[in-house]
C-alpha positions in Angstrom: 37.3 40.2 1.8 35.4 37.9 4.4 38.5 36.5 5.9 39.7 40.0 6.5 36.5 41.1 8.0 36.7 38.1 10.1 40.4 39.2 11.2 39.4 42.5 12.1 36.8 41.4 13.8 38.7 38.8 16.2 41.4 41.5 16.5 40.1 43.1 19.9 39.2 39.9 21.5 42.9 38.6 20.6 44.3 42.1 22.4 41.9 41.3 25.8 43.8 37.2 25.7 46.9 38.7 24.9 46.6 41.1 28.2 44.7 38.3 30.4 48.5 35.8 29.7 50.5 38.8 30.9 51.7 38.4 34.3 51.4 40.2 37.1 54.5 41.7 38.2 56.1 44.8 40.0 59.5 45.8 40.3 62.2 48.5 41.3 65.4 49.4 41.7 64.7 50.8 45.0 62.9 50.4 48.5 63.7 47.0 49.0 65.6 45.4 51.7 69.2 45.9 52.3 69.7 42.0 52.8 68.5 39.1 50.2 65.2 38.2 51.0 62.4 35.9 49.8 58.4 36.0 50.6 55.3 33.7 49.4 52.0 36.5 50.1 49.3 34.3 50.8 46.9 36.9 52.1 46.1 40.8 51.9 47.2 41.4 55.4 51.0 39.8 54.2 50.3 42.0 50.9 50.1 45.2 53.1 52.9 44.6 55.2 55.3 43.9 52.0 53.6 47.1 50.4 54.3 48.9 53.4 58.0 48.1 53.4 58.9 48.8 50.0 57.0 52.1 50.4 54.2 51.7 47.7 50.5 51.6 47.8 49.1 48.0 47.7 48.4 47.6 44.5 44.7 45.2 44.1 45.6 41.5 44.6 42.6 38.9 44.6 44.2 36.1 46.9 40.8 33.8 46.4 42.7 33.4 42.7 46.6 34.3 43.3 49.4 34.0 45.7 52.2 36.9 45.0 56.5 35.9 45.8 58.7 38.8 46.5 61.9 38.3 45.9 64.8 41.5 47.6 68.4 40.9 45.4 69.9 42.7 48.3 72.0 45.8 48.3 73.9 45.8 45.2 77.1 48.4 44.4 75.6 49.7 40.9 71.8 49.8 39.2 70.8 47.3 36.3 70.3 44.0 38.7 67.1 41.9 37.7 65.2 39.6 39.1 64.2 37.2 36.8 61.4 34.2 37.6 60.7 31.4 36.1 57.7 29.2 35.6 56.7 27.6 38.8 56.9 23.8 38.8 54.8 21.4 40.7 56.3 18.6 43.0 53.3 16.9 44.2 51.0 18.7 45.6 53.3 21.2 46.2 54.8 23.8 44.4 58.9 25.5 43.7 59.3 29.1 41.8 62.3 29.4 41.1 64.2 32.7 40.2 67.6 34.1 39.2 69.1 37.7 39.8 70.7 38.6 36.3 74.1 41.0 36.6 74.4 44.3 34.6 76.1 44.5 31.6 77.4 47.6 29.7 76.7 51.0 31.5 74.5 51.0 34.6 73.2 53.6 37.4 76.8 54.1 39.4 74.6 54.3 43.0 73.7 51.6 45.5 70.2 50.0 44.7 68.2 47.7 46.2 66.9 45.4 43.5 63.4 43.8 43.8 60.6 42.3 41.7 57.1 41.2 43.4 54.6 38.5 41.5 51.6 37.3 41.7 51.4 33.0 40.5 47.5 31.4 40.3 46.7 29.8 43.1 47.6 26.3 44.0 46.8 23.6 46.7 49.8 22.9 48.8 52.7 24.9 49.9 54.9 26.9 48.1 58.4 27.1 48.3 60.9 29.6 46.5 64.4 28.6 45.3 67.6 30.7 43.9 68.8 29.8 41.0 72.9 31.0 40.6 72.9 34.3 40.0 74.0 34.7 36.2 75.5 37.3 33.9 74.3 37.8 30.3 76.5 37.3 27.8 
């Protein structure tokens, strides 16, 4: 009985780490740019600007902690296209996120989209630098 107490006790505090590892990510199908395009935020005057483009609100960014990449597939022919980033990885004191764009598969949105996905990374020291990955089709 006093483990179980003890478990139900921890469970809340386990929900707030669980949230705290989520990123923090944004995405749509829509309201990006019509060519690929890739963007390291470093600031909240950058973070407007890209807001303003894909025709959202800002949403809160605290650049003293994070840096955000945005990352525009492009104009693609049907819906379903994801952006998909991986852990960055440090080379020095710099530091390479890498992403794919994944390919629909099965039954997908039969309009033109404009795929993109926006997140933030914690802040490093150096520069950042963003790098395509082949884009890849799930199987």
């Amino acid at each position: 009985m006093i483990k179980l107490a003890l478990v139900l006790a921890l469970l809340p505090f386990a929900a707030q780490a669980a949230k705290k590892d989520k990123p923090m990510e944004w995405k749509g199908q829509n309201g990006g740019t019509v060519d690929a395009e890739e963007r390291v935020i470093v600031d909240a005057n950058g973070w407007t600007r890209l807001w303003l483009m894909i025709g959202q609100d800002a949403p809160p960014l605290d650049f003293v902690k994070y840096y955000a990449v945005a990352v525009f597939a492009g104009e693609r022919p049907t819906g379903g296209y994801v952006v998909d980033f991986q852990e960055p990885v440090a080379k020095g004191k710099d530091t390479v996120v890498r992403y794919t764009v994944k390919t629909p598969t099965g039954f997908t949105t039969q309009a033109l989209t404009q795929p993109w996905k926006v997140r933030a990374f914690p802040r490093v020291k150096g520069k950042v630098s963003i790098e395509a990955i082949k884009e890849i089709t799930p199987k």
